[in-house]
N, C-alpha and C positions, 0 to 999 in steps of 0.2 A: 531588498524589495520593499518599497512604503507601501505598507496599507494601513487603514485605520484598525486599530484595535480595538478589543470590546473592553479589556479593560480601562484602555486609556481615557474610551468613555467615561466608564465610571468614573475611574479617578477626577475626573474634569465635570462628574456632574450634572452630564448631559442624560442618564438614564433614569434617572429617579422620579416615578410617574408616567414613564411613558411605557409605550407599546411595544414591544421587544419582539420581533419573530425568530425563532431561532430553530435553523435547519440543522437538523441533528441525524446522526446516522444511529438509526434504532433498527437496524435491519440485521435482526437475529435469529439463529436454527430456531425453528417449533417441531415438538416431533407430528404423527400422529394425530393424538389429541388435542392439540393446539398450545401444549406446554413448551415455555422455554426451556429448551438445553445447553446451552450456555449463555450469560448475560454481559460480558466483557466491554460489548457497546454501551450496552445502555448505562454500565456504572463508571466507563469513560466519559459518557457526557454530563454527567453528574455535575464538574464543575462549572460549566458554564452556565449551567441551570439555577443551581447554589447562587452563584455569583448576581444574576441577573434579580431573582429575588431578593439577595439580600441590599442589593442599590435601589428597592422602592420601587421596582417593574410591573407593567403588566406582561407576564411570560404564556407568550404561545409558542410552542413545540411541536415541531412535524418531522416526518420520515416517511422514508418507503418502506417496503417489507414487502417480499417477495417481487414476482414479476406480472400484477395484476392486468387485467383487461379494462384501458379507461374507459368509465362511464357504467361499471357493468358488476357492482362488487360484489362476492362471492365470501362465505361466513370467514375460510381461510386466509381473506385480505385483510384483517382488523387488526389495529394495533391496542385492541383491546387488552392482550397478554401483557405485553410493554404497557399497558397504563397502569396494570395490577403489579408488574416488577417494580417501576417505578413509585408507586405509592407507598410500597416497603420499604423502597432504599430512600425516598425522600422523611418518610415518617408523618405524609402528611392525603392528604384526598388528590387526586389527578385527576380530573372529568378528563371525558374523553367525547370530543364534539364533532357531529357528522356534516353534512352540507356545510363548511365552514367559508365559504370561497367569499359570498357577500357579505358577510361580516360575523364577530365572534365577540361575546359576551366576556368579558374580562376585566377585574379593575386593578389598580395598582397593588402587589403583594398575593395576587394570585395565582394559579398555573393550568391552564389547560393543555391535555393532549388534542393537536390536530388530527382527524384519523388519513388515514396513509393519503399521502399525498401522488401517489399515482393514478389513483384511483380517480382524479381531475381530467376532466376533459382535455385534451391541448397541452399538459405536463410535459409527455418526453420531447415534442417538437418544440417546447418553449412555444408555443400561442403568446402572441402579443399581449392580446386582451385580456390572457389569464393571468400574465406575466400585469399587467396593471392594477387589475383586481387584486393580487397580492401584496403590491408595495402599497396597495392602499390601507393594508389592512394595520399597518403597521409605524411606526416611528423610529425603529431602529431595526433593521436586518441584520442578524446576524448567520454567517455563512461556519460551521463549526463540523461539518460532514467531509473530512480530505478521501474518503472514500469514495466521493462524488464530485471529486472536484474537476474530474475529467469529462464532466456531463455537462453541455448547456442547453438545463431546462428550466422551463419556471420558477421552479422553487429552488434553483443551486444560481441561476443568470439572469432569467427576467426579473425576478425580484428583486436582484440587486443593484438593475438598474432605474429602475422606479422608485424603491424608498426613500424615504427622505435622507437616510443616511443609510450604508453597508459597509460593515468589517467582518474582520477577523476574530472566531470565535479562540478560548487556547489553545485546544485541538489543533485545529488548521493554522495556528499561529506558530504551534510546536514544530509541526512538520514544514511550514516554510524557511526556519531557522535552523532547522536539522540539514533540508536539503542544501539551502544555499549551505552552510559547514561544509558538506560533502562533496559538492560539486562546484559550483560559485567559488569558496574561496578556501580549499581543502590545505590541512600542512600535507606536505609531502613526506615519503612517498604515498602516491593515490595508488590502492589497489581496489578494484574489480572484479568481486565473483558474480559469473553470470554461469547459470546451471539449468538443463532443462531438457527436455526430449528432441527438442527440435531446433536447429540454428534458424527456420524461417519466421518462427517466433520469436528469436531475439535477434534477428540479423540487425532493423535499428538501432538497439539500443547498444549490439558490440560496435556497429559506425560509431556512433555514435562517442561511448568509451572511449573507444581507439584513438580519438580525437585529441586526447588528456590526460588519462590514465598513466599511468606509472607502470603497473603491471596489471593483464589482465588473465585473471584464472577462470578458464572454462571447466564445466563439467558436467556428467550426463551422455546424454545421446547428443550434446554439442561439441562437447571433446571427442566423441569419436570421429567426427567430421573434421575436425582439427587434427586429428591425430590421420588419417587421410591424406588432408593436404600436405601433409607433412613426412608422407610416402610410408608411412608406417600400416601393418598390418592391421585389422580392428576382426576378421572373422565373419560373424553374422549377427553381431553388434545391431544394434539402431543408430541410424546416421544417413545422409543426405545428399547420395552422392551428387547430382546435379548441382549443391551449394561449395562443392569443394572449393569450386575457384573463389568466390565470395569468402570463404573461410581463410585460403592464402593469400587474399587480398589483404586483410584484414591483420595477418601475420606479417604482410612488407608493410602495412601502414605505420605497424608500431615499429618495428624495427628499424624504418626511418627516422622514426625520432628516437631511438635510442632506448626506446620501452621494448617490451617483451610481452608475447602469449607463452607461460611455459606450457610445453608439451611433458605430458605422463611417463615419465624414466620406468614405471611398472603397472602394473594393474592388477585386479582381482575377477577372475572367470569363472564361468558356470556354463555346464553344456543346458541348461535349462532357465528359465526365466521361474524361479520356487522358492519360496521363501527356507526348503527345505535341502535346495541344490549343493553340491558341496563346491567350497569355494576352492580356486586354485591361485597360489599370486606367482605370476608370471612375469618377466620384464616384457617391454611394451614389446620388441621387437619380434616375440615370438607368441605373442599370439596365433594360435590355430584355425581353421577353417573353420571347426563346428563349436568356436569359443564364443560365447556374448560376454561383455565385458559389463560388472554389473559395481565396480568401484573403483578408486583409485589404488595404488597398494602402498604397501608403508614407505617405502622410498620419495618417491611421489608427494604423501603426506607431508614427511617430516621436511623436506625441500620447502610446500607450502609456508607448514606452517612458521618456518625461522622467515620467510617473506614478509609473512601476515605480524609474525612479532615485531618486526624493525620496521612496519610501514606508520605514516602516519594518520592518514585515514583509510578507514575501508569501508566499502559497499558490499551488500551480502546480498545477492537475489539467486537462490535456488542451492540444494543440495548436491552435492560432487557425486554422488549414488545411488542405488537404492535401498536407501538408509530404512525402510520399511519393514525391508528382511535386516535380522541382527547380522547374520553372515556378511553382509557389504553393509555395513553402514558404518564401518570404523574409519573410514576418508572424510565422512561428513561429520565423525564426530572430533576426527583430530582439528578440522576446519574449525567448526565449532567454540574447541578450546582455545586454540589460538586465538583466536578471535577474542573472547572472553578474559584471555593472560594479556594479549597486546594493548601497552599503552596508548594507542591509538583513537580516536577518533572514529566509532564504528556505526552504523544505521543500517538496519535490515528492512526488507519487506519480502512479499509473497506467499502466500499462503503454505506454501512445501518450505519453504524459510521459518517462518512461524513455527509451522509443527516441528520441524527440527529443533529450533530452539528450545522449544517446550522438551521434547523429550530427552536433550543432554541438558535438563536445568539451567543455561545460561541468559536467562531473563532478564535479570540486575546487572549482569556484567556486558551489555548489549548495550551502550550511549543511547540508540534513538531505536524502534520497533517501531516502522511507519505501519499504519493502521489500513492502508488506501491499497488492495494491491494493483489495478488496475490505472490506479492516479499514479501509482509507485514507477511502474513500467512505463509510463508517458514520459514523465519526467528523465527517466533514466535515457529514454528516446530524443532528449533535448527538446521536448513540446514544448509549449508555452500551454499550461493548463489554462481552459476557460476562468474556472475562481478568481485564478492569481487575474487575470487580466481584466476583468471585470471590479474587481474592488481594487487594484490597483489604480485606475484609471478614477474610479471612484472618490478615490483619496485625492488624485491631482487636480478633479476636480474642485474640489474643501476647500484647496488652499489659491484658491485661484481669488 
């Protein structure tokens, strides 16, 4: 995918003095009293900010934060907490500027916060006029929020079709170069976990897979709908039965080409959904009436994971169980490890993916942890994200 880069700018010279807008994803928990509880975003965008000052910029910096009402703000809309984080981690003063839309005080080697940018009249529909007003504001648009990148509004697409120039911040440059890896132009074999409550939530995005994939590992209350189509018992399970046929659809698509859904040789039951239930690991076949199936079982696992070892890339969106409770969450942590030991090619997203990772420690042993989960799943859907297509086209225009 060409777009323009933010660094390539620099390198080339073209930032040094000028106007930098840079859409950043500062959209952090506050508890309460309006303290951040975790800061992850905002010390991920850190280096584009870095970056931007240290090439001689005038840096404006915006985000959303929360789900405000435009036109109408409320003391809990302010990215005033995020200007106090950010003055800490930068070491330096952050103003934070209000009605900024008609223009903003800034000179080269400076940095303001813009305050949340939903708060804009016209933001989520992308407004033309607001979307002008923006590119005016600036001389270089940069787009650095992939959490947003599935959004076109003002400040993630009409701005970046107005400015005089729009790229890609690291951020959204990392995850462009991750995703094409994984899917664009993956070593083989591609493996695909998709995990989740429901298959109507990922029914796209397994079409989608199934299109390519090598193998694709379900799991969740989606395997149980797979394990379904696949005449097998599930109990009182969560699962789908109207998507059954969609699910053994989805099972001759791969199996046409040669690929594979494996289905669960065992499982892990609980006549209770408790984190205190006592588990039972059963082979799939004999699952009971009054069983819910709340893991994969070690069978199952160890099958996965020598897949997940010998594959050559893999995609990780969702947990194989309800890794929440300790009793079932040893499916999702052998996944996990595998994951973490496989020489492979790996990129995760989702939020229940995230936590998972976080709590079997494998962080550093993760190739790419997409930031966006929302952008994650589009992608995974075969979209054509707004961003990518907007600064792409951006760029073809440059070279014209």
């Amino acid at each position: 995918m060409h777009v323009l880069r933010f660094t390539d700018l620099i390198d080339s010279g073209r930032v040094a003095g000028k106007r930098v807008f840079i859409r950043a994803d500062l959209n952090v928990p506050l508890d309460d009293a309006g303290r951040i509880t975790e800061d992850t975003r905002i010390r991920a965008s850190l280096p584009c900010i870095e970056q931007a000052l240290a090439a001689g910029a005038a840096v404006m910096v915006t985000s959303h934060l929360g789900r405000p009402k435009e036109g109408a703000p409320q003391p809990g809309d302010t990215l005033a907490p995020v200007a106090a984080r950010l003055a800490e981690l930068l070491g330096r003063d952050v103003p934070l500027k209000a009605d900024w839309v008609d223009g903003v005080a800034v000179a080269p080697g400076e940095l303001v916060l813009l305050e949340n940018c939903r708060l804009n009249v016209g933001e989520k529909k992308n407004d033309d006029a607001l979307a002008r007003k923006l590119g005016a504001l600036c001389d270089v648009f940069v787009h650095d929020a992939f959490g947003t990148a599935h959004r076109a509004e003002a400040s993630t697409y009409g701005i970046a079709e107005y400015a005089p120039l729009a790229c890609a911040g690291p951020l959204l440059a990392a995850e462009m170069d991750a995703i094409t890896r994984a899917l664009a132009a993956p070593k083989r074999p591609l493996v695909a976990i998709v995990a989740g409550s429901k298959v109507s939530t990922k029914l796209a995005i397994l079409q989608s897979l199934a299109k390519n994939v090598d193998q694709l590992i379900v799991g969740g209350g989606i395997a149980n709908t797979f394990m379904l189509a696949s005449g097998l018992p599930i109990g009182k399970s969560l699962a789908e039965h109207a998507l059954v046929d969609e699910a053994r659809a989805v099972i001759e698509q791969m199996r046409a080409r040669g690929a594979a859904v494996p289905i669960p040789v065992d499982v892990v039951t609980a006549t209770a959904f408790s984190a205190d239930a006592e588990p039972h690991v059963k082979a799939a076949a004999d699952v009971q009436e009054a069983d819910l199936i709340l893991d994969i079982g070690p069978r199952t696992a160890e099958q996965l994971a020598e897949q997940l070892k010998a594959a050559g890339t893999i995609v990780w969106n969702g947990p194989v169980g309800v890794f929440e409770f300790p009793a079932f969450a040893k499916g999702t942590e052998a996944i996990a490890r595998a994951i973490a030991a496989s020489p492979a090619f790996s990129i995760a997203g989702g939020g229940d993916t995230l936590a998972a990772i976080a709590a079997f420690g494998i962080g550093d042993d993760v190739d790419y942890i997409s930031t966006g989960g929302g952008a994650f799943l589009e992608v995974l859907e075969g979209r054509e994200l707004p961003a990518f297509e907007v600064l792409q086209r951006r760029a073809d225009e440059a070279m014209r």
